[in-house]
C-alpha positions in Angstrom: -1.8 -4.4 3.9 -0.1 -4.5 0.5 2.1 -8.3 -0.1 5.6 -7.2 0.3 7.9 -8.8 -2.6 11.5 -9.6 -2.2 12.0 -9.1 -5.8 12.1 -5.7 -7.1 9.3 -3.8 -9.5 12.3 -3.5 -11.7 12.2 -7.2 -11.9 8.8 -8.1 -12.1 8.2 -5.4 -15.1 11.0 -6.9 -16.9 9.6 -10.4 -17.1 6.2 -9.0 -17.3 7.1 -7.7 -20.2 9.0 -10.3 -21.8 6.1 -13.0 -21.1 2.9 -10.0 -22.1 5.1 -9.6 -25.9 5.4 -13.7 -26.6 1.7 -13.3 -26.0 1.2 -10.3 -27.8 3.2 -10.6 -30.6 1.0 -13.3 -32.8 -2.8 -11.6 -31.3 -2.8 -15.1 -29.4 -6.4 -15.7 -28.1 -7.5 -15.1 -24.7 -8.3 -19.0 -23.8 -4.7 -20.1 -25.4 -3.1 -17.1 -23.6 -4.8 -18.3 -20.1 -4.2 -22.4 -20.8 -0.4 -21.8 -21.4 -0.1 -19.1 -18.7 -1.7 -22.0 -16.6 0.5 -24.5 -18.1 3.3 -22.6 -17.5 2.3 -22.4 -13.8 2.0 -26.0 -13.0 5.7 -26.7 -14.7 6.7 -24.1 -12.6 5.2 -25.4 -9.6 6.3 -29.0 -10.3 10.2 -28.2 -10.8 10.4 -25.5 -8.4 8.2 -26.5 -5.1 8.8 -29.4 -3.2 5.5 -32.2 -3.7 4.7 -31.4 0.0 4.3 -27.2 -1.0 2.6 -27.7 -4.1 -0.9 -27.8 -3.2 -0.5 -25.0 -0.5 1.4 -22.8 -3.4 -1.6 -23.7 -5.9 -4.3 -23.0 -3.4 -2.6 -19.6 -2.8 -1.7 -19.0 -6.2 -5.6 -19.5 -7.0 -6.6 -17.2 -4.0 -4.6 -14.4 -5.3 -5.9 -14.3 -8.9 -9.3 -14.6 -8.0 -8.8 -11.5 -5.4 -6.9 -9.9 -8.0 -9.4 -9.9 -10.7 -12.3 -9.2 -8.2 -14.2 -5.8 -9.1 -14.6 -3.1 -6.0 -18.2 -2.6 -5.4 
């Protein structure tokens, strides 16, 4: 069953977007590109999920990139 969003794909494109050209627009390096993208998740995480959700959202968060990047045999 595909995860249902509350946000539309308007929404997620737009920021998609906006965050793939900072990252595009110097040729920044895959590992610098995937440490700030993690860095960026962890502030995230810190200001915008209560201590008690944080490791629950990370675990998740984790789960969902690894399924996501998982190829079809």
């Amino acid at each position: 069953m595909p995860i249902m969003s509350k946000y539309s794909r308007a929404e997620q494109d737009e920021l998609f977007e906006k965050l793939l050209n900072a990252l595009t627009e110097t040729d920044v390096p895959a590992d610098l590109a995937l440490m700030t993208l993690g860095n960026l998740v962890t502030y995230v995480l810190n200001q915008q999920a209560s201590p008690s959700r944080r490791e629950a959202l990370a675990r998740q968060f984790g789960a969902i990139l690894l399924q996501s990047v998982q190829t079809k045999q």
